[in-house]
C-alpha positions as CSV (number, residue, x, y, z in Angstrom):
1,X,22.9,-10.4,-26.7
2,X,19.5,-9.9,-24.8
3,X,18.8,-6.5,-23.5
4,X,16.9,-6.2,-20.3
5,X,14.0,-3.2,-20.3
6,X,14.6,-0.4,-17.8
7,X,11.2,-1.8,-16.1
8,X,9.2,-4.7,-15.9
9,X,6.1,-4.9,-17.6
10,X,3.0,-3.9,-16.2
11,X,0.7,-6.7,-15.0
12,X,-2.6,-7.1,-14.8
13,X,-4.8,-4.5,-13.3
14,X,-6.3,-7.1,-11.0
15,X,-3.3,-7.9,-9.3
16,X,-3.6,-5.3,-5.8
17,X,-0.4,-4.9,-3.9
18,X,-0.9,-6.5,-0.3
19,X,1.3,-5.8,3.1
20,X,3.8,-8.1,1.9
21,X,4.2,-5.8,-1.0
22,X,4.5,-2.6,1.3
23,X,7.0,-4.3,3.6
24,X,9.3,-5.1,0.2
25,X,8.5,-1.3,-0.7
26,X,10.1,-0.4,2.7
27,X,12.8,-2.5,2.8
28,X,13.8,-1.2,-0.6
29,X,14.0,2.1,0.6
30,X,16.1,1.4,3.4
31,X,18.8,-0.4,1.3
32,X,18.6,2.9,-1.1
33,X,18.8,5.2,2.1
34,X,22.8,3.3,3.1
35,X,24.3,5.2,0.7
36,X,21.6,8.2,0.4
37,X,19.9,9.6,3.9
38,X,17.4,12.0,2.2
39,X,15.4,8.5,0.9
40,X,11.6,9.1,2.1
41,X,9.8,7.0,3.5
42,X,7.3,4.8,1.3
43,X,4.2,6.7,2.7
44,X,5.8,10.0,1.7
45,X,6.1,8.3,-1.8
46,X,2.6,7.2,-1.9
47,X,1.4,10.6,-1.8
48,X,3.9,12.1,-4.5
49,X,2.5,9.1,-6.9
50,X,-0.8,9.9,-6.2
51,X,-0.1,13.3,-7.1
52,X,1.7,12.7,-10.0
53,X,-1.5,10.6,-11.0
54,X,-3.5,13.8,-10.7
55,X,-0.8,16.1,-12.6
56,X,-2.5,18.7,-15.3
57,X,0.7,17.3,-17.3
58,X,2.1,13.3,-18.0
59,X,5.1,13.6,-16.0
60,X,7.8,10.7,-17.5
61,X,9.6,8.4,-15.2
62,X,12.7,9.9,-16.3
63,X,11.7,13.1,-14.6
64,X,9.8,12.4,-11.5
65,X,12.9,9.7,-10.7
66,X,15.4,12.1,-9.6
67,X,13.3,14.2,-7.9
68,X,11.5,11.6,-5.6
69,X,14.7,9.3,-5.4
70,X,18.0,10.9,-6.0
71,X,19.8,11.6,-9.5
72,X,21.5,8.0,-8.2
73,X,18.7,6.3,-8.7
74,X,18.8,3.7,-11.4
75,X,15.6,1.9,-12.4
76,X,17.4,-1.3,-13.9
77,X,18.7,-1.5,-10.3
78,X,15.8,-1.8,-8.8
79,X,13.5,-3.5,-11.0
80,X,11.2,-4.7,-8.2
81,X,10.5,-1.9,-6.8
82,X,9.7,0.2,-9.6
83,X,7.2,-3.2,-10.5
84,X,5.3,-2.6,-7.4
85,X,5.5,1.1,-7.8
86,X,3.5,0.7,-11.5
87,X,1.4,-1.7,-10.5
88,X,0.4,0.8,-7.4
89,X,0.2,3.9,-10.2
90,X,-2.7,1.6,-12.3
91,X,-4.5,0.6,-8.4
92,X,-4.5,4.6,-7.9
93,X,-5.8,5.6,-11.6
94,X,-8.6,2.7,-11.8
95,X,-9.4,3.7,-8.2
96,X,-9.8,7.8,-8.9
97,X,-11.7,7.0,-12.4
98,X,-14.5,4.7,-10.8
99,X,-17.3,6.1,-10.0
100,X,-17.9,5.9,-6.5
101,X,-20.3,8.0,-4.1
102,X,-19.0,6.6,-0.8
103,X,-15.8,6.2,1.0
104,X,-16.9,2.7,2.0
105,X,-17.2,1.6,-1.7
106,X,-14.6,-1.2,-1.8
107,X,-13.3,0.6,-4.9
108,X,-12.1,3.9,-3.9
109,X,-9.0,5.3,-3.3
110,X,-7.4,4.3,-0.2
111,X,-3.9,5.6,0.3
112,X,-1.4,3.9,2.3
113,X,-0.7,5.6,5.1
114,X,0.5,5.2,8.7
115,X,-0.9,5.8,11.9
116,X,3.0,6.3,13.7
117,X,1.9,7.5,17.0
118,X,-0.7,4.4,17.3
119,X,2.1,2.1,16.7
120,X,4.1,3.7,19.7
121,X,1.6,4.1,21.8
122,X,0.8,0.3,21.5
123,X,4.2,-0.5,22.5
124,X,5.7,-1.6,25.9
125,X,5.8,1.3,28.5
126,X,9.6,0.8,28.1
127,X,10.1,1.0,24.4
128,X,8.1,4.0,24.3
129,X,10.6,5.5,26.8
130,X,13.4,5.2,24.5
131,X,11.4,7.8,21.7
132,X,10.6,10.4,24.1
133,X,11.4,14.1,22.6
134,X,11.4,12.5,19.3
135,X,9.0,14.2,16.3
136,X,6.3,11.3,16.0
137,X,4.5,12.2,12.5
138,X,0.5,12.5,12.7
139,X,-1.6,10.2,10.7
140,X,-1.4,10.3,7.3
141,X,1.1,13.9,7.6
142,X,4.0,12.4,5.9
143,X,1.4,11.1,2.8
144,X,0.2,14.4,2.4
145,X,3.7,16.0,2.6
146,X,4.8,13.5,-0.4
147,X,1.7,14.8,-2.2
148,X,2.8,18.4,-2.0
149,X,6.2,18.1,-2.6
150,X,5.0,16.9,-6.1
151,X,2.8,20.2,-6.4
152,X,5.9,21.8,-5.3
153,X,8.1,20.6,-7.8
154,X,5.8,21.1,-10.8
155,X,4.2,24.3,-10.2
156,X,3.2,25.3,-13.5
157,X,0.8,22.0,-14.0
158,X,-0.4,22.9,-10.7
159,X,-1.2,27.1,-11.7
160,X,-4.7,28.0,-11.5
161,X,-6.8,27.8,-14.4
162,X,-8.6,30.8,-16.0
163,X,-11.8,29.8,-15.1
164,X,-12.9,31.0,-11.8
165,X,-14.8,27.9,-10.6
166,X,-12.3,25.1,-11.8
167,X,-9.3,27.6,-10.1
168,X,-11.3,27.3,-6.8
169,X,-11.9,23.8,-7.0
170,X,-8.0,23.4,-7.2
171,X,-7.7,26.0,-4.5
172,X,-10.2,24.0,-2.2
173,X,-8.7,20.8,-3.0
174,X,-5.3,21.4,-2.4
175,X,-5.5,23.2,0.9
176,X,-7.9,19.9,2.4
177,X,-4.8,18.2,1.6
178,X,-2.3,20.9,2.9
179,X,-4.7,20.4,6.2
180,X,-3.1,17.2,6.7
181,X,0.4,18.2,6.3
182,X,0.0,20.1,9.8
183,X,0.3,18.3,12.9
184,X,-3.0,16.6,14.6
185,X,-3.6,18.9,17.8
186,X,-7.1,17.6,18.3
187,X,-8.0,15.1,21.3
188,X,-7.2,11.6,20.6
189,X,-10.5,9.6,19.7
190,X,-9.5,6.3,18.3
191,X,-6.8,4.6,16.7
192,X,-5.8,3.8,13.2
193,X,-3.3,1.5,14.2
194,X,-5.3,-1.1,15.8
195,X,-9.2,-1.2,16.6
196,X,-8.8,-1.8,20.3
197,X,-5.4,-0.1,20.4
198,X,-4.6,3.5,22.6
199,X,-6.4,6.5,21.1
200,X,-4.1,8.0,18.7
201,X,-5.7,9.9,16.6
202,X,-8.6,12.8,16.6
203,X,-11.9,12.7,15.3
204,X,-10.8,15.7,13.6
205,X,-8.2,14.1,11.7
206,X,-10.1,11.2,10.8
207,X,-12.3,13.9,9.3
208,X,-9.9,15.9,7.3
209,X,-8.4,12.3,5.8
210,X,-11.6,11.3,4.1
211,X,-11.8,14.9,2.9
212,X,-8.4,14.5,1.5
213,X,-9.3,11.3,-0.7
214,X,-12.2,13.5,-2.4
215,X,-9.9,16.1,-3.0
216,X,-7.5,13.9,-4.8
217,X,-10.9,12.7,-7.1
218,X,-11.5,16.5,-7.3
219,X,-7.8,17.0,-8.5
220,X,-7.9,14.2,-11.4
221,X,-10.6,15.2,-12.4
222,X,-10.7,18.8,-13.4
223,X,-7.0,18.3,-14.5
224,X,-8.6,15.5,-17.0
225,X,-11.2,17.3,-17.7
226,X,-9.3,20.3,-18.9
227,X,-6.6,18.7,-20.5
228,X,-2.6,19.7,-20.5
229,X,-2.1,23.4,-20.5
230,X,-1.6,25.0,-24.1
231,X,1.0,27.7,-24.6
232,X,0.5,30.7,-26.2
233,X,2.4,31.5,-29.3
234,X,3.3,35.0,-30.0
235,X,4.1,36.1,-33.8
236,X,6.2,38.8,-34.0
237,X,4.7,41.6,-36.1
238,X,5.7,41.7,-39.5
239,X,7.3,45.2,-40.6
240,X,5.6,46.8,-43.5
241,X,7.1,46.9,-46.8
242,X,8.5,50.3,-47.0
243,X,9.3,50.1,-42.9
244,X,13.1,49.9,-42.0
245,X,14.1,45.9,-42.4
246,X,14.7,44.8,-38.7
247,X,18.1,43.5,-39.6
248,X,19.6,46.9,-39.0
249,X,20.7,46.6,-42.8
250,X,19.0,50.5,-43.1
251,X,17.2,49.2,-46.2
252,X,13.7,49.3,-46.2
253,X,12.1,45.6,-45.6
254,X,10.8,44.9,-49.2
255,X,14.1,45.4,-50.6
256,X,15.9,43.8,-47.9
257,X,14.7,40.6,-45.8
258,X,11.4,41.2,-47.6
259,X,12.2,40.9,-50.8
């Protein structure tokens, strides 16, 4: 009998996901979130993977799983998702190891994120009737909550290193990204949805986002450069050999434990 691998191999590195690929990523999600309403969104899990890509620490599968997706979630369920999620995890990691000096370098890092508000505004007057008093997320605000709520959940390969510049490289980097987790309160300047669509989005915010991707190249790189975190061993002091032997025995140690 043939037995199937959790999840698919990985394929090659040249193979980017497209907007078909996102749309299946979705739709995934939403057949998970019948039977569980605390699935995210797939923006929200773009920023926790590129997060876990930047994690001090290898975080397995088998951890990150439940956290993101449920202790329900099954991997050999959902093989085609978790294909497009690892082919994503090597776009992210071959995108934040180039070497690139310019956002408009075809090979950085460009998260997937959504410009909500754009998309509504760009609607017929009548459809946007029916969301009024509903929470319309900011751009890129539910990517960079994802991102967080990895940070969150694995705070000690997040803690600040001992050395004063790389802790306030961390420190810098990770509140540009908690910038974006806030809502966009600036004057709308353009839209990400759609070149000639209403303005959605501030100037501001456009700002903050391409500050955001360098901050992510900041993160995986000082946590690469430094390398997982090593613990400390403590020895416990070894009595002397005519001290009292720890064991409570009221012999001395060399005639007891130490002999």
């Amino acid at each position: 009998m043939t037995t199937l691998p959790d999840t698919p191999p990985t394929p090659p590195q040249e193979a980017p996901l497209g907007p078909d690929d996102f749309d299946a990523q979705d739709l995934a999600l939403d057949a998970m979130r019948e039977h569980d309403e605390e699935i995210p969104q797939w923006e929200f899990c773009e920023g926790f993977l590129a997060a876990l890509v930047c994690t001090r620490r290898p975080i397995e599968p088998a951890e990150y799983w439940p956290v993101l997706l449920g202790d329900g979630f099954v991997p050999a369920q959902h093989m085609e998702f978790v294909w497009r999620w690892k082919r994503r995890w090597q776009e992210i990691e071959t995108a934040l190891d180039a070497n690139v000096e310019s956002l408009e370098d075809e090979r950085t890092f460009q998260p997937e994120v959504l410009d909500t508000r754009g998309a509504i505004a760009a609607l017929p007057e009548a459809e946007r009737g029916e969301m009024d008093g509903e929470a319309i997320p900011s751009f890129a605000q539910v990517w960079a909550l994802g991102f967080m709520y990895a940070v969150e959940n694995w705070p000690d390969e997040w803690a600040a290193p001992r050395d004063k510049d790389a802790a306030q490289m961390l420190d810098d980097a990770l509140d540009t990204i908690v910038t974006l987790t806030e809502d966009d309160q600036g004057k709308p300047a353009l839209s990400m949805y759609a070149e000639d669509g209403p303005p959605s989005v501030s100037q501001e915010r456009v700002d903050d986002f391409g500050a955001a991707i360098w901050a992510v190249y900041d993160l995986r790189q000082l946590w690469r450069s430094m390398g997982p975190r090593v613990e400390t061993i403590r020895k416990e002091a070894t009595p002397g050999r005519n001290d009292p032997c720890p064991c409570g025995s009221g012999k001395k140690y060399k005639k007891c434990h130490g002999a």
